[in-house]
C-alpha positions in Angstrom: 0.0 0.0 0.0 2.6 2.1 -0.5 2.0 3.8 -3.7 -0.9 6.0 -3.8 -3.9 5.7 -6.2 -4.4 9.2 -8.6 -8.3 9.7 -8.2 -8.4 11.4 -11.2 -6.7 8.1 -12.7 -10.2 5.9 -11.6 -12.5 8.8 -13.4 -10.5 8.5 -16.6 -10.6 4.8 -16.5 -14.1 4.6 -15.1 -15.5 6.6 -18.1 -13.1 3.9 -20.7 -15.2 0.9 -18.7 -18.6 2.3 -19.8 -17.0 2.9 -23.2 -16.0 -0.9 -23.2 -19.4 -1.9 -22.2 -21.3 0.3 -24.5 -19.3 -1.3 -27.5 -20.1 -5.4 -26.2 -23.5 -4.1 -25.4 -23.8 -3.4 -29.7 -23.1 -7.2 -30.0 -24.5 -9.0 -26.6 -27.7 -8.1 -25.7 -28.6 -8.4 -21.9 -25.4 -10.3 -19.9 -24.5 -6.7 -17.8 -23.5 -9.1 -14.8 -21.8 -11.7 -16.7 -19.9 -9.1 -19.5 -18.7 -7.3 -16.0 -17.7 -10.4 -14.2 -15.6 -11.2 -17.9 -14.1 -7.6 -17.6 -12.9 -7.8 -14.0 -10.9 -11.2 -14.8 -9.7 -10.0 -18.0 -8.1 -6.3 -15.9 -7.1 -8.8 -13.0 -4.9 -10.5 -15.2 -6.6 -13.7 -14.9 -8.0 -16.8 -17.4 -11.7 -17.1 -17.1 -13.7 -20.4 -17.5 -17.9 -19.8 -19.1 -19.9 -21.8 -18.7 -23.6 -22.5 -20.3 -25.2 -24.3 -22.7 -25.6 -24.3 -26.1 -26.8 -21.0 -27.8 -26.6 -18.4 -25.3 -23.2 -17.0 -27.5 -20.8 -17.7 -24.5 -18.4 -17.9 -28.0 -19.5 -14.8 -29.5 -19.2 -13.0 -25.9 -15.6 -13.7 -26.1 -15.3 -13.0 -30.0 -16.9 -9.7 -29.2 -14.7 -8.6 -26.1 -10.9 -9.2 -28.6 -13.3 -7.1 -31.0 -13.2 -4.7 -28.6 -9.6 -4.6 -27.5 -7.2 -3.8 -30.3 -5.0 -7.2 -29.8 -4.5 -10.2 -31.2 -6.9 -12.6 -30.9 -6.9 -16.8 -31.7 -9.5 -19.5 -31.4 -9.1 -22.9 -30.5 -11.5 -25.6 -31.1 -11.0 -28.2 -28.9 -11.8 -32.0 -29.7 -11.1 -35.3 -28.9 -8.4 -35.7 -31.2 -6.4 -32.4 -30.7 -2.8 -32.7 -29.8 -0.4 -30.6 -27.2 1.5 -29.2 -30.1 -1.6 -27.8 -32.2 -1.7 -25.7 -29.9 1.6 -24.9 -28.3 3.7 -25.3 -32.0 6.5 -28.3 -32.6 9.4 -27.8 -34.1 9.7 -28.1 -37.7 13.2 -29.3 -40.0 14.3 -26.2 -41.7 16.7 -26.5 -44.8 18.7 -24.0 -45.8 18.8 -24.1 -50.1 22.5 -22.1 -50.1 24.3 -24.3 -48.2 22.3 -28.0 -47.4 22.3 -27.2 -44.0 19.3 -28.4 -41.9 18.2 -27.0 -38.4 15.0 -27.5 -36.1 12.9 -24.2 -36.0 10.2 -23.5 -33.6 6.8 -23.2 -35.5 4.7 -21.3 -33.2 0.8 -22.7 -32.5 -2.1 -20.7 -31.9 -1.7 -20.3 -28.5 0.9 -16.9 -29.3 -1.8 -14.2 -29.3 -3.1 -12.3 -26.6 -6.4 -13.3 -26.4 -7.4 -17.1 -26.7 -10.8 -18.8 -27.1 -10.5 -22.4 -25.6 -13.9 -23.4 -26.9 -15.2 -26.2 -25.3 -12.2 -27.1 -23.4 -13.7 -29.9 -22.1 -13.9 -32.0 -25.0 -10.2 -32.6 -25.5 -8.0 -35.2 -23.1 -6.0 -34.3 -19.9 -3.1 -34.7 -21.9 -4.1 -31.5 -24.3 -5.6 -30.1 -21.3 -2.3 -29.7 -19.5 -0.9 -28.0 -22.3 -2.2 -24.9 -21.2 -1.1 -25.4 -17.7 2.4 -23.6 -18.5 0.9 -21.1 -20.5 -1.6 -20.0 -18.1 0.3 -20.5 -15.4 4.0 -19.4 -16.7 2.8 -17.1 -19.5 5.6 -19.1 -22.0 5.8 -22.2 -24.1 8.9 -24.5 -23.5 10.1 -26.8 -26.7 12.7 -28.7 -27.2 14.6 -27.6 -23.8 13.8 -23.5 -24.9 11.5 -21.2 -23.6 9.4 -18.9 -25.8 7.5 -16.1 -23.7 3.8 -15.7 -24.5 2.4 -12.1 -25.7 1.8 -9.7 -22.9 -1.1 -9.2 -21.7 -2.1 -12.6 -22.1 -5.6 -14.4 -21.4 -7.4 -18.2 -21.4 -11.0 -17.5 -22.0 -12.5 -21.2 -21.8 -15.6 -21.9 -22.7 -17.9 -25.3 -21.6 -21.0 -26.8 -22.0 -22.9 -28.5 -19.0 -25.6 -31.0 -20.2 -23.2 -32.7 -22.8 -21.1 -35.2 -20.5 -20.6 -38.0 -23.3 -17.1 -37.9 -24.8 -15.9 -35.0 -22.7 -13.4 -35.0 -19.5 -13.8 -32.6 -17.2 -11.3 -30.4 -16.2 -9.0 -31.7 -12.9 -8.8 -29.5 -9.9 -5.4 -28.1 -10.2 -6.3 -26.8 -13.3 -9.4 -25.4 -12.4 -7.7 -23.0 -9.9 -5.9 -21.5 -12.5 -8.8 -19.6 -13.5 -9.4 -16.3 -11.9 -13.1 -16.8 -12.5 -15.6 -19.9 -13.0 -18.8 -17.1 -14.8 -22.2 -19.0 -15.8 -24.1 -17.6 -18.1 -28.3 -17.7 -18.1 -31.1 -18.1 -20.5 -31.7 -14.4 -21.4 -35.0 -12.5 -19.9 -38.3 -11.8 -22.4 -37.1 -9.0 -23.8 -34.1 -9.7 -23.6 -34.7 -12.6 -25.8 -36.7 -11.1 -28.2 -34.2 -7.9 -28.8 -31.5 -11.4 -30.2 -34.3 -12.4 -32.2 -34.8 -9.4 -33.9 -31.2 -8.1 -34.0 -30.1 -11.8 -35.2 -32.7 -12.4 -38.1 -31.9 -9.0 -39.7 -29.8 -7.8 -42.0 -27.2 -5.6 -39.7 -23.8 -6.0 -38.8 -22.8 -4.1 -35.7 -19.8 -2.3 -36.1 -17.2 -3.0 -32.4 -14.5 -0.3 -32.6 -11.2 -1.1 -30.0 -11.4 0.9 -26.8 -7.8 -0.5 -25.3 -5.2 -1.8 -26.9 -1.8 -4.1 -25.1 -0.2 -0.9 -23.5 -3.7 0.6 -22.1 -4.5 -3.0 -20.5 -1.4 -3.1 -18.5 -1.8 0.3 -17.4 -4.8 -1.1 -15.8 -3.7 -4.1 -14.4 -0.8 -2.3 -13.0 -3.7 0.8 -11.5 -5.7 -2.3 -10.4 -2.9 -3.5 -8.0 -2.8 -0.5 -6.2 -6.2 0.4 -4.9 -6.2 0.1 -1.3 -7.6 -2.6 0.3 -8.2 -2.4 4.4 -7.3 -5.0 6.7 -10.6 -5.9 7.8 -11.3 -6.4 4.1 -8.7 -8.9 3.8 -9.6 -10.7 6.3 -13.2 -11.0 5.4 -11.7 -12.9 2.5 -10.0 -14.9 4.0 -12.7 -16.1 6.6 -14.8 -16.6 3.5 -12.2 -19.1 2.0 -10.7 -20.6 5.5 -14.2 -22.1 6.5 -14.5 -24.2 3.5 -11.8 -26.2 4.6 -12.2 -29.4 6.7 -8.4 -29.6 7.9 -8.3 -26.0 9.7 -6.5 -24.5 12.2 -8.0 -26.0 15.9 -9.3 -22.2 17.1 -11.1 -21.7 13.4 -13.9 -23.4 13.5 -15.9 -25.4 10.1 -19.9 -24.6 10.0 -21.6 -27.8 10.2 -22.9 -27.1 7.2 -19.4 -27.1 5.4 -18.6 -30.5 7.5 -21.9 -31.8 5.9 -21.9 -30.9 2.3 -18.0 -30.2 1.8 -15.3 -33.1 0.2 -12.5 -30.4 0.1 -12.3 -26.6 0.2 -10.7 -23.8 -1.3 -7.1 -23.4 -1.4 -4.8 -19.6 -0.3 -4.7 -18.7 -4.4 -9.2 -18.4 -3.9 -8.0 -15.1 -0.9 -5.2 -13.8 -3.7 -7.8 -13.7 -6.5 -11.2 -12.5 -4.2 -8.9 -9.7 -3.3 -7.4 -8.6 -7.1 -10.8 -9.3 -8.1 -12.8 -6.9 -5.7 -10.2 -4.4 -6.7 -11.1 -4.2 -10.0 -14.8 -4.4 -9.2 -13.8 -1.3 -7.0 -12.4 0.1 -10.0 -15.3 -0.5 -12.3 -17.3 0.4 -10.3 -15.6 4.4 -9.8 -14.3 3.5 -6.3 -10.3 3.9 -5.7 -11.0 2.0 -2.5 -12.0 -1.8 -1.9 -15.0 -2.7 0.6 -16.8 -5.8 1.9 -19.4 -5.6 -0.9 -16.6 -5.7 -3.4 -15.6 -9.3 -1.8 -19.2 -10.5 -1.7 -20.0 -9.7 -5.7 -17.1 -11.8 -6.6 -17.1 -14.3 -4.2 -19.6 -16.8 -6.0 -17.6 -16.6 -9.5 -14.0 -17.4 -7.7 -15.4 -19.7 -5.0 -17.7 -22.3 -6.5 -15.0 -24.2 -8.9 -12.6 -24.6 -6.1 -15.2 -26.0 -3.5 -15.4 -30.0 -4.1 -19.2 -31.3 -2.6 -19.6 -34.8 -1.8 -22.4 -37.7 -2.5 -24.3 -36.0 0.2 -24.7 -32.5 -1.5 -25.1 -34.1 -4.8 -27.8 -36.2 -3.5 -29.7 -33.0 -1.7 -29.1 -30.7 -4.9 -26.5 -28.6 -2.7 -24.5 -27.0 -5.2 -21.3 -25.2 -4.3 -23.7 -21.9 -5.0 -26.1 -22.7 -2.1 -22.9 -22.9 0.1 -21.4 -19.8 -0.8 -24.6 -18.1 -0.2 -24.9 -19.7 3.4 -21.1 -18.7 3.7 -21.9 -15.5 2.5 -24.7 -15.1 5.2 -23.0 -16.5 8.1 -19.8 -15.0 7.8 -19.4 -11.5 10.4 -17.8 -8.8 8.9 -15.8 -5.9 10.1 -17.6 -3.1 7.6 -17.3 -0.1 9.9 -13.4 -0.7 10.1 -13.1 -0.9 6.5 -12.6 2.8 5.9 -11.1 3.4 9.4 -8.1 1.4 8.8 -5.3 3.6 8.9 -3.0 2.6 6.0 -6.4 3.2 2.9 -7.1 6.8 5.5 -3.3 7.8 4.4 -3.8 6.6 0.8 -6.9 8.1 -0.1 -5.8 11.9 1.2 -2.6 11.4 -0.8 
């Protein structure tokens, strides 16, 4: 918390959010809570898994948002049969006509561009699966003993469908908690549904001009990391997290509801990513500061793919959900001493 935050910084980059959201909004009709939830993983410099099923345009949401931001952008079907190096690159024999010499060059895969659709990650085996693990994790390929570093900024937008379970293989754990965010997206409202009919069964082409480009998104990430965030905040977040597990520390005690319902909980990289999270919520949201609320709006879409429920949940229709909402409502908070800690007091009257 040592560097302060420029308020007039947060108005600038307020008013370019709207601007972001206005141009999705010409493609994507309805989604406000899911397009923000996108935003704040894609500013927190974090991969994103959407979920949903078919035809609610989870692939044209993330088409739309590298429309929007003047990078580079690659799809990637995934299927059973795709291979590690479709989509990291292999190396290739190279032959040089002048002199007969022959060399192994790196030929790069699709996975060099800034943006990258996994669509339907699901559908390809652990084996492909865990060739994004460096990537996501590392930001860089390694071939042949060399390292090539990924494009910076750099994002996994995954994409999966729930009610299609033949031929897939769902993701592991350890994977899973690479992503920032686990989003779900909804059957769309009345009129909601009726504006896609009419906009999709006409002859119109909405046209999605760039708002940010590489340099302006790492301004924000690097903004992003430092709005304040109080003690008592951080420790909300980490009460949130710390119940879930069953192995605690003796004087933290586990709701019976967690003992109940819970196989395994959430591990310490669930607290680093509620708190980047809520501070770019903050940050959306025209806030330089992070509060309690800020924890809450994102706890659900960081929380629910790293909480494992047993037979007995399944059986009762307890989804991870339900327990973040009990967690939500159960857990005390320190709101008052948000804004009274003494380190954000200093910050915000720099």
């Amino acid at each position: 918390m040592s560097e302060s935050i420029d308020i007039r910084e947060v108005e600038r980059l307020t008013s370019s959010f709207e601007k972001l959201r206005t141009e999705i909004a010409k493609v994507i009709v309805g989604q406000e809570k899911v397009v923000e939830q996108l935003l704040i993983a894609v500013f927190s410099r974090g991969h994103c898994i959407i979920e949903g099923v078919p035809g609610l345009a989870k692939t044209l949401l993330v088409q739309t948002l590298a429309r929007s931001l003047d990078m580079r952008f690659n799809r990637i079907q995934f299927t059973p049969d795709l291979m590690p190096t479709d989509i990291t690159g292999t190396e290739v024999m190279h032959s040089d006509p002048s002199t007969g010499e022959r060399t192994f060059r790196f030929l790069k895969g699709p996975i060099f561009a800034n943006v990258i659709l996994a669509d339907e990650i699901n559908r390809t085996p652990p084996k492909t699966q865990a060739a994004l693990l460096e990537s996501m994790q590392e930001r860089q390929v390694t071939v042949g003993g060399e390292r090539h570093p990924l494009p910076d900024p750099f994002f996994v937008l995954a994409t999966q469908n729930p009610i299609e379970q033949e031929g897939t293989y769902p993701l592991p754990e350890a994977q899973q908690d690479r992503f920032i965010f686990k989003i779900f997206i909804k059957y769309p409202e009345w009129r909601e549904e009726y504006d896609i009919i009419r906009q999709t069964t006409e002859d119109l082409e909405p046209a999605v001009e760039p708002v940010f480009g590489a340099d302006e998104i790492r301004e924000i990430q690097r903004v992003i990391r430092k709005v304040p965030v109080a003690n008592p905040v951080v420790h909300y977040a980490m009460r949130l997290v710390r119940q879930t597990r069953l192995d605690g520390a003796p004087d933290e005690p586990v709701p019976e509801f967690i003992r109940e319902y819970v196989a395994w909980g959430a591990g310490p990289r669930a607290c680093q990513f509620l708190v980047i999270a809520a501070k770019a919520k903050a940050l959306l949201s025209g806030r330089h500061y992070v509060s309690i609320a800020d924890v809450k709006a994102v706890a659900h879409p960081v929380l629910r793919h790293r909480i494992l429920t047993n037979f007995h949940a399944e059986g009762r229709g307890f989804s991870p959900d339900k327990i973040i909402d009990r967690l939500l409502e159960e857990t005390p908070t320190e709101e008052g001493a948000a804004l009274d800690d003494g380190q954000v007091r200093k910050i915000l009257r720099s």
